[in-house]
C-alpha positions in Angstrom: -22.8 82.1 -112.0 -22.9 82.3 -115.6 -26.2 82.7 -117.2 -28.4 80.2 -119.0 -26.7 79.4 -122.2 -22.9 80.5 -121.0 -20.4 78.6 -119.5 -17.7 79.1 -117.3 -15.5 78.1 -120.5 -17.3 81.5 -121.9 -15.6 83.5 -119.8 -12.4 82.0 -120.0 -12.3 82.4 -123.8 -13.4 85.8 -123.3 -10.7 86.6 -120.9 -7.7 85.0 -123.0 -9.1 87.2 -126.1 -8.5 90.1 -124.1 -5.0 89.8 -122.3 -4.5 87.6 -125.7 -3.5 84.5 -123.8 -4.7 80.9 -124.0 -7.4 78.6 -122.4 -6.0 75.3 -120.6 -8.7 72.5 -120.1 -7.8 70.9 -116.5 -9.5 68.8 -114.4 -11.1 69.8 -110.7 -10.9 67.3 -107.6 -14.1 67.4 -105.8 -17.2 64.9 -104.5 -20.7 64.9 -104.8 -23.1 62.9 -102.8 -23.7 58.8 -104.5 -27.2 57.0 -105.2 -24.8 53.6 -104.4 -25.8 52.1 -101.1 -22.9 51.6 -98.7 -20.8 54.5 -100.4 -21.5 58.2 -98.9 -20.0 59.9 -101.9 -18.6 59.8 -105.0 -15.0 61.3 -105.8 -15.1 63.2 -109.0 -13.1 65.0 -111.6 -14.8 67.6 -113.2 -13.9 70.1 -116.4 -12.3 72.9 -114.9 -9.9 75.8 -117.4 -7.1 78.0 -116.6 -6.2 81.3 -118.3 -3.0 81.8 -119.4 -1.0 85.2 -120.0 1.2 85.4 -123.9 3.9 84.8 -121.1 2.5 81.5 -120.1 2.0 83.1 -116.4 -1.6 81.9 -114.7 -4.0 84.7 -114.9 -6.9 82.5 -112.8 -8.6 79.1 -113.0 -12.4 78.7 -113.7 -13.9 75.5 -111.9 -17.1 74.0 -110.6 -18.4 74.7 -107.2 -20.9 72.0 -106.2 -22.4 73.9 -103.3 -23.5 76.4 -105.6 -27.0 74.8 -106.8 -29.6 77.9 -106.1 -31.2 78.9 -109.9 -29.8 75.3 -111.6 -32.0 73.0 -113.0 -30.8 69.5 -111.9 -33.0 68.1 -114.9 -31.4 69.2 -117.8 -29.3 67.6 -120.1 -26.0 67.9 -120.3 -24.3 70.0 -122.7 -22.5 68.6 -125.8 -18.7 68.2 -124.7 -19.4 68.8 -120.6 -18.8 65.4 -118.9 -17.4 64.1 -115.6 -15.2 61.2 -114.2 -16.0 59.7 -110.8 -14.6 57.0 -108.7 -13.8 56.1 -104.8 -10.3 56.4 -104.3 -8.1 59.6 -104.5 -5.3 57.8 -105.5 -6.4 56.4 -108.3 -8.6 59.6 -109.4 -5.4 61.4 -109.6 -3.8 59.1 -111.8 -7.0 59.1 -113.9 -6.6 62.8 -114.1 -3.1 62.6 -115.7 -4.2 60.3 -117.9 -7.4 61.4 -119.1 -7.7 64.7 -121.2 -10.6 67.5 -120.0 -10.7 68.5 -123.3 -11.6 65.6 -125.0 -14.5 64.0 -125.5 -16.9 61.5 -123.0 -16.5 58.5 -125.2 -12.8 59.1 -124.9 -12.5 59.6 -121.3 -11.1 56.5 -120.1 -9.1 55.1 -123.0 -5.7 56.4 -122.2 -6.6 55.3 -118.0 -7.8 51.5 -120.0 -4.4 51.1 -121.4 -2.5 51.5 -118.0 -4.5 48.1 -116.7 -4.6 46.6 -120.0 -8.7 46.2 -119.6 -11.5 47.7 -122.4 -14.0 50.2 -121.4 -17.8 49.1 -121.3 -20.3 51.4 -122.6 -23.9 51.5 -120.6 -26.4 53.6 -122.1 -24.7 57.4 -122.1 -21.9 56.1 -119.4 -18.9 54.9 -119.6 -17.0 52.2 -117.2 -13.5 50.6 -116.4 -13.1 47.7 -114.4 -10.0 45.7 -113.4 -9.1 42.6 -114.1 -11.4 41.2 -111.2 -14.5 43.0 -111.8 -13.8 45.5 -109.8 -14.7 49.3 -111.2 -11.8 51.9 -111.2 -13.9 55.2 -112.8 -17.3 55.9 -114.7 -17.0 58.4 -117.2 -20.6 60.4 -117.5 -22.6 63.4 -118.8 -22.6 66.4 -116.6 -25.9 68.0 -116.6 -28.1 70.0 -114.6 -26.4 72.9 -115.7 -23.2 72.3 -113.5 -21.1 74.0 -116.5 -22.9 77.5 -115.4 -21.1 77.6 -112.0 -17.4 79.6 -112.2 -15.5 80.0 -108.8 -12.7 82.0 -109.7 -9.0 81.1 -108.4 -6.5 83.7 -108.8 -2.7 82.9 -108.3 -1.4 85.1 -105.4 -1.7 88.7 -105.9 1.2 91.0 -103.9 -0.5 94.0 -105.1 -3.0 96.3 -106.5 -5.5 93.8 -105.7 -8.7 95.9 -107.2 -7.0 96.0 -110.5 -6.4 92.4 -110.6 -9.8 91.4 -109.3 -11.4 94.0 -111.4 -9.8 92.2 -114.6 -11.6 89.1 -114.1 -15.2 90.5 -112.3 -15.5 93.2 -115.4 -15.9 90.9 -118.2 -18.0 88.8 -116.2 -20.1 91.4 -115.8 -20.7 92.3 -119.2 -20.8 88.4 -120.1 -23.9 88.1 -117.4 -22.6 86.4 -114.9 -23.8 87.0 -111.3 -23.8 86.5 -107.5 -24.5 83.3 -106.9 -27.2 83.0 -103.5 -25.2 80.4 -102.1 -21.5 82.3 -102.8 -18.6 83.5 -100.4 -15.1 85.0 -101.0 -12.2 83.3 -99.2 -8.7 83.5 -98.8 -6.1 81.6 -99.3 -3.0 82.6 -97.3 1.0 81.6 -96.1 0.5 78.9 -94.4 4.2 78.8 -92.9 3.8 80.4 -89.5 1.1 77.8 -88.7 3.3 75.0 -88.9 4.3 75.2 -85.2 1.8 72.9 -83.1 1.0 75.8 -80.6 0.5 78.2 -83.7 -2.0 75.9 -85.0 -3.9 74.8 -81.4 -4.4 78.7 -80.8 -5.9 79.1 -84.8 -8.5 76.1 -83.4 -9.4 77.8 -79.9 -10.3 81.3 -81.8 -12.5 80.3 -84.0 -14.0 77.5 -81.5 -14.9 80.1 -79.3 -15.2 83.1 -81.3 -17.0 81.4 -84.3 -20.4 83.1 -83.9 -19.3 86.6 -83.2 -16.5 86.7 -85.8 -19.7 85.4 -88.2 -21.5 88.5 -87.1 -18.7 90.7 -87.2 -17.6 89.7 -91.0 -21.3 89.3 -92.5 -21.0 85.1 -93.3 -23.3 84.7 -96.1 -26.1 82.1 -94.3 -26.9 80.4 -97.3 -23.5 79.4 -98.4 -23.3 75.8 -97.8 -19.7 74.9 -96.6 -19.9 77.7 -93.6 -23.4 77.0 -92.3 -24.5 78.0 -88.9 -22.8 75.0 -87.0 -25.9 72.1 -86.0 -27.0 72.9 -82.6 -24.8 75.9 -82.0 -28.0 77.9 -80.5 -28.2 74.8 -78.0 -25.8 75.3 -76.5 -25.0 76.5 -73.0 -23.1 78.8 -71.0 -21.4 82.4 -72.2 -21.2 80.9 -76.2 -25.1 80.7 -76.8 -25.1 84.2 -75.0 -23.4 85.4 -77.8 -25.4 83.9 -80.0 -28.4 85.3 -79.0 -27.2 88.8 -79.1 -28.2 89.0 -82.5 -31.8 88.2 -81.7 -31.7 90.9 -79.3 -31.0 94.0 -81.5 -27.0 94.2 -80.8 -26.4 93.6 -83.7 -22.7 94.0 -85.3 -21.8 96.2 -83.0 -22.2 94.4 -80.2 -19.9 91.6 -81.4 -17.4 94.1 -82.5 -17.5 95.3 -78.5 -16.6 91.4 -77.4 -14.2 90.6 -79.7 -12.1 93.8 -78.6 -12.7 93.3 -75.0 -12.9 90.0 -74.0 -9.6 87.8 -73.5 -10.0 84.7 -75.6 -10.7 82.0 -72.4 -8.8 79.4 -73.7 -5.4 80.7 -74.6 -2.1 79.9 -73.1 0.9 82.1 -72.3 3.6 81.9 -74.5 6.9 83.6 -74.1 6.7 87.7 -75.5 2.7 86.9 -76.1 1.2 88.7 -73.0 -0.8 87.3 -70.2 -4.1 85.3 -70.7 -6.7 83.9 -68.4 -6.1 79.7 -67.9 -10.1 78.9 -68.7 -9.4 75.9 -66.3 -7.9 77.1 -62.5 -8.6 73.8 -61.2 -6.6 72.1 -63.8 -3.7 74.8 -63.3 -3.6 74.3 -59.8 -3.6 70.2 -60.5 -0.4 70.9 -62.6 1.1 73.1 -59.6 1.1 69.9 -57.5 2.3 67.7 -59.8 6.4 67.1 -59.6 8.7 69.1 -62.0 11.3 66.6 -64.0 14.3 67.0 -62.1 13.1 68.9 -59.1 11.3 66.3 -57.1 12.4 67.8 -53.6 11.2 71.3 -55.1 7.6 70.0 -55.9 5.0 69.3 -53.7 4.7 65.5 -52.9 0.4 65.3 -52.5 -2.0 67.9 -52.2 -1.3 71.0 -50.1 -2.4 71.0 -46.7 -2.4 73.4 -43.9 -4.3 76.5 -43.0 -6.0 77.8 -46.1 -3.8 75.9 -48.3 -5.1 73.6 -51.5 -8.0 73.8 -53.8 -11.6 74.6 -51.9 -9.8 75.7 -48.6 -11.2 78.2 -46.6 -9.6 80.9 -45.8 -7.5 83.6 -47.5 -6.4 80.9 -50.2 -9.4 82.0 -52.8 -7.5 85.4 -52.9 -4.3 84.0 -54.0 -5.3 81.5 -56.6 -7.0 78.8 -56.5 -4.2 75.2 -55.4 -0.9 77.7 -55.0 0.4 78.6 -51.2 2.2 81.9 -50.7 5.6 81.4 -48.9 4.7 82.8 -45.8 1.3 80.4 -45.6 4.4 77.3 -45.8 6.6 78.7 -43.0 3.5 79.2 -40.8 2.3 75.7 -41.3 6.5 74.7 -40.2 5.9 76.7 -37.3 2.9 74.7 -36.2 4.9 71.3 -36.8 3.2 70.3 -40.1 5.8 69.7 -43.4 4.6 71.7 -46.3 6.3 72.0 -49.8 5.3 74.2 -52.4 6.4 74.1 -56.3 8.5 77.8 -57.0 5.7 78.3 -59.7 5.2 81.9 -61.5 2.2 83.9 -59.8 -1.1 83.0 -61.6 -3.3 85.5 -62.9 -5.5 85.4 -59.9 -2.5 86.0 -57.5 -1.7 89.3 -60.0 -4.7 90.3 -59.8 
């Protein structure tokens, strides 16, 4: 957070004096909540500025972060040359944005966007508008005040290596500009997102931080106040082993603690994959279901209905419960052929309970 009377574009002419590089106006895609009824937000481009080596290589991007809003007076006037450009459809907000120059001015905002749909912009007061040919508005173009130039997230490119040096060449001058903390701020990663673009690579990413949300929270030290990873509503509701773990905290366990069941504990609702080890099915019942059900191809190998016979299917008594829940052992169907009845099992692989 830059302090009152800076700028993110301070710093960013600070740090292109000193690698002697350039500053590159851009624009940043985000929202922010609209006063129109009937429209839950408002799309918006806002001035954002990317520091560039002699080389012309990307040395990071300063933008706005519109969760950040602790210390900010949302009263005061915007700045001479800090404006915005909002609208309700991405597609059209990104060909605003390659038409329309951050670096220019407010009252020229929209004049190179006016000339694709051959229409004038209106002035009203301090904002400017574009309509179609029907009425209908395309953008606004508007002050931005409430000191919404003094928020800076910083985006580096990807860094291979020496990653203190190359933070440390963006937090230093920062420092000695001012800038600080923000309450509401969070580091975050960006990584390859290749080997997530298998479907089962993905659904496991979703189970583990479904289920492990609150401890991983604990384990990693999630700032509270930052706005975009806030305590999920009603997650101290709810029932069962999750709100245990969320009320370890509360009980002096502390970071240890969650460090203890995130190394212990299986994650419940992982599958097994080839080469990935064995995990507990979170739903026996549902297992045993598929057991029953015939396989493609091998109709006379499957089991027609449920199982029957002595200790045989779900909820039988018996020694079935020590053999998994729905699955017959081979000697349990020879012994019910022996006693006249016809039973067919699937050749499924043992379950964990039978292992076990």
């Amino acid at each position: 957070m830059a302090p009152p009377g800076r700028s993110r574009r301070t710093l960013a002419r600070d740090l292109a004096g000193r690698c002697g590089g350039r500053v590159h106006p851009v624009w940043h895609h985000d929202s922010e909540p609209s006063l129109v009824p009937g429209l839950g937000r408002f799309l918006h481009l806002t001035q954002g500025f990317e520091v560039r080596r002699p080389g012309g290589a990307l040395l990071c991007s300063l933008v706005d972060d519109v969760t950040l809003l602790a210390g900010l007076d949302p009263r005061a006037p915007a700045p001479p040359g800090w404006f915005r450009i909002l609208g309700d459809d991405p597609r059209l907000l990104s060909l605003l944005a390659a038409h329309s120059d951050p670096g220019g001015t407010l009252g020229a905002a929209l004049d190179a966007p006016a000339q694709l749909w051959g229409r004038r912009v209106e002035r009203h007061g301090d904002v400017y508008r574009l309509d179609d040919v029907s009425g209908a508005t395309i953008a606004l173009a508007a002050p931005q005040g409430g000191e919404r130039e003094r928020p800076c997230e910083i985006v580096t490119p990807p860094l291979s290596s020496d990653h203190g040096a190359a933070l440390e060449e963006l937090l230093g001058p920062a420092r000695e500009l001012g800038f600080t903390v923000p309450r509401e701020a969070a580091v975050h990663l960006h990584i390859d997102g290749a080997p997530f673009r298998e479907p089962h690579a993905l659904a496991n990413v979703v189970r583990l931080f479904a289920h492990w949300r609150e401890p991983l929270r604990l384990l990693l030290g999630t700032n509270p106040a930052c706005r975009r990873l806030a305590p999920a509503a009603g997650a101290a509701g709810r029932g069962g082993r999750r709100a245990a773990l969320h009320r370890r905290p509360a009980q002096g366990r502390g970071r240890g603690r969650a460090e203890q069941v995130l190394r212990r504990q299986p994650h419940p609702a992982a599958h097994r994959h080839p080469g990935a080890g064995h995990h507990r099915d979170p739903h026996p019942a549902r297992r045993a279901d598929r057991r029953r059900r015939p396989e493609p191809g091998r109709a006379g190998r499957a089991a027609a209905g449920p199982l029957r016979g002595p200790g045989a299917g779900a909820g039988a008594p018996g020694r079935s419960g020590r053999r998994g829940r729905g699955a017959a052992a081979p000697g349990r169907a020879r012994a019910g052929r022996a006693r006249g009845r016809r039973v067919t099992v699937s050749r499924a692989r043992p379950t964990a309970a039978r292992r076990s």
